[in-house]
C-alpha positions as CSV (number, residue, x, y, z in Angstrom):
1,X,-6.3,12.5,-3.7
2,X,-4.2,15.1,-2.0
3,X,-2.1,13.3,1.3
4,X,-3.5,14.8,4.2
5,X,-1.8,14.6,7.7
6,X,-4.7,13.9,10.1
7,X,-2.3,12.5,12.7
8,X,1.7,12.9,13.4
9,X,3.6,9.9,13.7
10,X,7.1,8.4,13.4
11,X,8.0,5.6,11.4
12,X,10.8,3.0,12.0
13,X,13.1,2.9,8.7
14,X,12.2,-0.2,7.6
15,X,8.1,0.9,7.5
16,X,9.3,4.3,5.8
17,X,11.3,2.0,2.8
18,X,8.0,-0.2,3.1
19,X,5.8,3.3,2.4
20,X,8.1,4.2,-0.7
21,X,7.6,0.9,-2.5
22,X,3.9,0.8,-1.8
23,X,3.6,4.4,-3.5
24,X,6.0,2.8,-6.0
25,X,3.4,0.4,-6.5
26,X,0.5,3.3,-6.7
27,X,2.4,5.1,-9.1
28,X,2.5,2.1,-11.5
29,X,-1.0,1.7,-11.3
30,X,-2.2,5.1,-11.8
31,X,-0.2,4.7,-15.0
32,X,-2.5,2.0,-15.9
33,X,-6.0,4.1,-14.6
34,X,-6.4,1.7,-11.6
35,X,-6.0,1.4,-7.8
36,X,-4.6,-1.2,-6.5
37,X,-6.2,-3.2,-3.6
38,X,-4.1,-3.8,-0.1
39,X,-4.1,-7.1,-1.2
40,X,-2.6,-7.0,-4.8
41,X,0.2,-4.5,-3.0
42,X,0.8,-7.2,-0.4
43,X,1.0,-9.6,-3.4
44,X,3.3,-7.6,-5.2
45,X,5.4,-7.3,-2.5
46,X,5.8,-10.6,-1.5
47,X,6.6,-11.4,-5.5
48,X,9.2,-8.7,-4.7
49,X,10.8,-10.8,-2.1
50,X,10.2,-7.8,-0.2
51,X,7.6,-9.2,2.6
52,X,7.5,-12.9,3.6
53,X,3.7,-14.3,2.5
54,X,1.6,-15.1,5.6
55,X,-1.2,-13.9,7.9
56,X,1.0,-12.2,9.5
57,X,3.2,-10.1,7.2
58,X,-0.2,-9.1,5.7
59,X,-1.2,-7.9,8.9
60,X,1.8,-5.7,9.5
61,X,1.6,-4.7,5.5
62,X,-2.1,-3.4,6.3
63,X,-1.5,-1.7,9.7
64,X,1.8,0.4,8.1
65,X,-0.4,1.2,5.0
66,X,-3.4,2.3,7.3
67,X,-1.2,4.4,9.8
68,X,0.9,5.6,6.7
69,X,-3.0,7.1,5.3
70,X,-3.2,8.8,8.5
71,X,-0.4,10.3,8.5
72,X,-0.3,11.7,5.1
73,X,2.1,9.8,3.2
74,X,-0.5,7.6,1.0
75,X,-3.6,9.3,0.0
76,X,-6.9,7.6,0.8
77,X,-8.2,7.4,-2.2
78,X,-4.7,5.9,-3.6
79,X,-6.0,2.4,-2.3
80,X,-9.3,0.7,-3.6
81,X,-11.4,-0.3,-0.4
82,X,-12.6,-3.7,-1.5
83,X,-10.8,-6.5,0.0
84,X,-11.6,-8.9,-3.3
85,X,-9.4,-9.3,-6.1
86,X,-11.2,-7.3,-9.1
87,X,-10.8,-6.3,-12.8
88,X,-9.6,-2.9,-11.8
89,X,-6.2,-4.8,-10.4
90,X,-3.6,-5.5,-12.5
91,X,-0.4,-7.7,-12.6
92,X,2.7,-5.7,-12.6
């Protein structure tokens, strides 16, 4: 889907390097003909030694993916919706 700003807002650098490896991430799986789920990025991430694993790092991975939506720089329809693990993820 097209990136649509619904809502201006300014990122701290270390969410904006965040945003670039999550549509890293996208653009992997597209190349496979899936979506990844928030949690198989926050996986990924954490394999990446890029996110410490825990309730809260997922929480803070979720809320910069959700405000990054609104603002445009991932498209909605980038990011499957389920919450479960599914066939359509894959290990990268």
């Amino acid at each position: 889907m097209t990136k649509i700003c619904y809502k201006k807002k300014t990122f701290a650098r270390r969410n904006l390097e965040l945003i670039d490896e999550v549509n890293v991430i996208i653009r992997l799986h597209k190349d496979h003909n899936s979506k990844p789920s928030v949690i198989s990025i926050f996986n990924r991430l954490v394999k990446l030694d890029l996110v410490e694993d825990g309730r809260k790092s997922y929480k803070r991975v979720l809320s910069v993916i959700t405000n990054a939506r609104t603002a445009g720089l991932i498209g909605w329809d980038d990011i499957d919706g389920r919450k479960q693990r599914h066939e359509g993820d894959i290990d990268l």
